[in-house]
Structures are given as structure tokens and as C-alpha cells.
N, C-alpha and C positions, 0 to 999 in steps of 0.2 A: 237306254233312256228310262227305260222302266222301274228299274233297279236306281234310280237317281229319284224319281217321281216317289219312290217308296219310300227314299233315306227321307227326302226334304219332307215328304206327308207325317212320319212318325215325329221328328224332325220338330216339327212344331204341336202335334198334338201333345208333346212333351213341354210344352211351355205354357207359361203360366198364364199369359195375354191370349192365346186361342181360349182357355177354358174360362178365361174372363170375360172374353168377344160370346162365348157360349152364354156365361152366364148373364149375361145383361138380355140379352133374345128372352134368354128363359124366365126372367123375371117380368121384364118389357110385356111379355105375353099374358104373362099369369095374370098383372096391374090392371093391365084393359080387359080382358076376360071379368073379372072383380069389379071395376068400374061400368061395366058398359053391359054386362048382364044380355050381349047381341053381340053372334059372331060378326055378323054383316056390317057394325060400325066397328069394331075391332078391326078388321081388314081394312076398311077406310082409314083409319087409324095410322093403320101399321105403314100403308100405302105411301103417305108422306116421310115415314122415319127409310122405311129402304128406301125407294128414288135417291134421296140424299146421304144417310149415314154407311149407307153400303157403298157405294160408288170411294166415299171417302176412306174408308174402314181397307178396300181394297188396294188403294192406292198408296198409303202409309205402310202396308204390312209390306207390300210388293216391294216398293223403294229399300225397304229399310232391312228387310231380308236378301235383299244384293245386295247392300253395302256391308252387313254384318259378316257373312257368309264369301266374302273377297276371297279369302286366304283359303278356305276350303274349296273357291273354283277353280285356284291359282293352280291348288294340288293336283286336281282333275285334269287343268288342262295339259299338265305334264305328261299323263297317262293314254296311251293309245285309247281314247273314246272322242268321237265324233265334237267338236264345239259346237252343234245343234243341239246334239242331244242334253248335253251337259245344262244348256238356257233353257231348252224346253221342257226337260224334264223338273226342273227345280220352280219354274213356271207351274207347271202344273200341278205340283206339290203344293206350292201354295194356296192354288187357285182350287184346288180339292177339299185341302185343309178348311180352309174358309166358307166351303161352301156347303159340308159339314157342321160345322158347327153354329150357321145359318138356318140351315134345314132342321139341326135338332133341337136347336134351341127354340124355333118357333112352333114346332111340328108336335112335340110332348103336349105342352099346356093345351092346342086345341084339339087333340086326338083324346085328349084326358075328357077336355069340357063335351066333346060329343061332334065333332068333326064329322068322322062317317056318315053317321045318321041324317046330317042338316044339308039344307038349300045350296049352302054355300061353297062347297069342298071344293067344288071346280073354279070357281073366284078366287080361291085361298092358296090353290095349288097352281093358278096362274102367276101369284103374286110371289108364292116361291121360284115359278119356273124364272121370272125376270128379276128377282135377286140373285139367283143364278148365274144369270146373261150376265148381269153387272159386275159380279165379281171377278168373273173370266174376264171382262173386258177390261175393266180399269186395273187389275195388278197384271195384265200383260201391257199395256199404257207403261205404267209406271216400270218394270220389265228393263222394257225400250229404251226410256230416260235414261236410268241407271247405267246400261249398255255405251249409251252416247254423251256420257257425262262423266268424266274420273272422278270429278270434282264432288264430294258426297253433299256439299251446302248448294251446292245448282240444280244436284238433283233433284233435292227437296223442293230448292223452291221453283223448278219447273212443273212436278209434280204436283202441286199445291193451285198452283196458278192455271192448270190443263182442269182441275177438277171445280176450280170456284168459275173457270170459264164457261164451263158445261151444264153446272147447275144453276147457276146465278147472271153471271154475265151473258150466254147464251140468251136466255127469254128476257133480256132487258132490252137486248139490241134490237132481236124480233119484236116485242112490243112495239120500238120506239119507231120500226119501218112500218110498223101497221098504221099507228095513230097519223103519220106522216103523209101515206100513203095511201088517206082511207078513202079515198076518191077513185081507187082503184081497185078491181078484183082480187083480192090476194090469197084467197081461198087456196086455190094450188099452190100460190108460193108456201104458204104456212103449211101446208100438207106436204109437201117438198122437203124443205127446210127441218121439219120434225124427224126426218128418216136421219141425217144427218148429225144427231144427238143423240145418244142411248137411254140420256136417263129420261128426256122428253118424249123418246118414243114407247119408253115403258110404263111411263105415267100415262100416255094414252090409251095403252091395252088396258092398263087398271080400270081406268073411268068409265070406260065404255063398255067392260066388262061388268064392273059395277051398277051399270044401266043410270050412271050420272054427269051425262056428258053436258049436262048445260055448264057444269062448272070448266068446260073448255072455252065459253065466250060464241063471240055470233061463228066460228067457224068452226063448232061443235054440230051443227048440222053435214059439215065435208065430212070430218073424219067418222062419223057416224058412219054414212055411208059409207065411206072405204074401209077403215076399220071393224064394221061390223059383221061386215060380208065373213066366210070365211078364207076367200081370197086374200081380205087385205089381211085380217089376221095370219094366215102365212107369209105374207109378204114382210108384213112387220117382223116376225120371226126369224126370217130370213136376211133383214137388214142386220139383227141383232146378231145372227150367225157371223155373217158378214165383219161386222163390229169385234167381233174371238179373233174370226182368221185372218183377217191384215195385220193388226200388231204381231200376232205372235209368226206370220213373214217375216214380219218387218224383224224380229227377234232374233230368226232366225239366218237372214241375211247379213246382219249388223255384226252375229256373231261371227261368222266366215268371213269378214273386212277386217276386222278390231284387230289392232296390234297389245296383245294383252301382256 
């Protein structure tokens, strides 16, 4: 599997959309640094472009790197290696790749502007750690799809529709129980409910990390408290963990069924 994780990692650092995916980070970093003259709204910043552009950024390359890559699985599974390892190692090539070129693309410009030195390194290197989470999580998502889908146009458009559910459709429905509902305590539910979502639960470490959690609404006083603790902080962590290891199960079982 490791020897697979390496082909699929080199694999795409040899392509030209990874050093593209690189360079837009790298540039994206450099604009707000220039603009914003404050690491601390640079992160707020940024905070809105990962939650959503990474989640999506993962889920595109994932799909679309199992469907390009077919005929090179086909070849593997001919060959006495395990069908886990063959998915999960090209999983994680991916999800290496990307998460690479993530980290360096954001990580130069503020290590140049003076990272170390400032207030904020530990808010910065939060907001790396859960673009991280996101990208493991949504191209093992997408993974999955691919897996349970010959079809490469359903893949997409399941893939597409798992990620605008999660970012978009997700807080519309929850809004729409809250304003419905507001005769009742929903505190817990919406605290509940946020574990549930990765990219909602990562935008909540941000905010509360960022020490601006009124922008979560009146039930910014919950998650404050739970979130702020370092209890809930592991805990969220640990959903996010959570969030890696059942898809890439779910990958790994899929692949042991499949009649390939």
C-alpha cells in the first residue's frame, strides 16, 4: 500500500493542476497579506475560502482521479496485491498530495510575513490543521462514490450534490428548523447537529478560536462553552477524525464486494 501511496503522491505532484491548486494558495496568501497589512484578518479571511473551496477542491480531484486512473487500477488488480490496499493507498496519495500543496501554498507567504514571531501562529496552524481534516475527508467521500458508481457522469454529479449538501443545503435546512422551532430550546440540537457536518464543525473551531463567535448567532454562547473548553476542542477533533475513518471503511469494504 505504500509503495501505491508513493506512485499515486509523485503521480500528481507531476501534474500541472496540483502546482496550479499550489499556486493559487500561494498567491491567495500573498493578496491578503498586501491587502490586509493583519495576519489575524488574513485568517478570517482565509477561513471562509477553505471551509468551502477545499471541501470542493477535494472532492473534484478525488472523483476525477478514480475515474482517470481506472485502467491503472484494473492493471493492479490483476496482480497479487490486496484490493484495500490498491483504494487506500491511491486514497491517500491523493489526499497527501493535496494536502501538500495546501500547507505550502499557504504556509510560505505567512512564514515570509513573520508567522513565528506573531499572536497568531496557533489560530493559523488551526486553520491548517482543519483544511487538512477536509481534505482527507471529502476525496475519501468522493473515493467511495467513484467505488459505487461505474458510471463516471453519476459520479460527478453525486459528488457535487454530497458537497453543495454539506456546505449550502446543510445550514439552510438547520436555519429553517431553528426560525420554525424557535419556541424551543435548540441549543443542543444545533450543537448536535454541527458534529454531523465537517465543514460546519470546522468553521466552528475557526470562530471560536478566532475569539468571534458572535458571528455564530444566539447559540454562540453553547458552543462557546463546549467548543472552548479543551474538552470540546478534542472532541470536535475527534469527530473530524471520525469523519477520515468511516469513509475510508466504508472504501475499504466497498472494495472487497466490487466485482471489478
Amino acid at each position: 500500500m505504500f509503495k501505491i501511496i508513493k506512485y499515486s503522491f509523485f503521480d500528481l505532484m507531476r501534474s500541472r493542476w496540483s502546482y496550479a491548486y499550489l499556486a493559487f494558495y500561494f498567491l491567495l496568501a500573498i493578496v491578503l497579506l498586501f491587502l490586509n497589512n493583519d495576519l489575524s484578518k488574513a485568517v478570517i479571511t482565509l477561513m471562509n475560502v477553505i471551509t468551502v473551496l477545499v471541501p470542493l477542491i477535494g472532492t473534484v480531484f478525488g472523483i476525477m482521479y478514480y475515474y482517470d486512473s481506472k485502467e491503472f487500477t484494473q492493471l493492479l488488480l490483476a496482480q497479487p496485491i490486496k484490493r484495500s490496499s490498491i483504494f487506500l493507498g491511491q486514497y491517500f496519495g491523493v489526499a497527501v498530495s493535496l494536502s501538500m500543496s495546501l500547507l505550502i501554498g499557504l504556509g510560505i507567504p505567512f512564514v515570509i510575513y513573520g508567522l513565528f514571531s506573531s499572536s497568531v501562529i496557533w489560530d493559523f496552524s488551526l486553520l491548517l490543521v482543519t483544511g487538512v481534516f477536509l481534505t482527507f475527508i471529502f476525496t475519501a467521500i468522493s473515493f467511495y462514490i467513484g467505488l459505487c458508481n461505474e458510471n463516471k457522469i453519476k459520479g460527478f454529479g453525486y459528488a457535487i450534490v454530497i458537497w453543495l449538501f454539506l456546505a449550502v443545503i446543510f445550514d439552510g435546512i438547520l436555519l429553517l428548523l431553528m426560525v420554525y422551532f424557535n419556541d424551543y430550546p435548540l441549543d443542543n440540537f444545533a450543537l448536535g447537529a454541527s458534529m454531523f457536518n465537517p465543514i460546519d464543525l470546522s468553521r466552528i473551531l475557526i470562530l471560536l478560536k478566532l475569539d468571534i463567535s458572535a458571528l455564530l448567532g444566539y447559540t454562540g454562547a453553547v458552543f462557546q462553552k463546549f467548543f472552548g473548553t479543551r474538552l470540546g476542542l478534542l472532541i470536535a477533533l475527534s469527530m473530524l477524525s471520525f469523519w477520515v475513518a468511516v469513509p475510508a471503511l466504508l472504501i475499504q469494504r466497498k472494495s472487497l464486494r466490487r466485482d471489478f
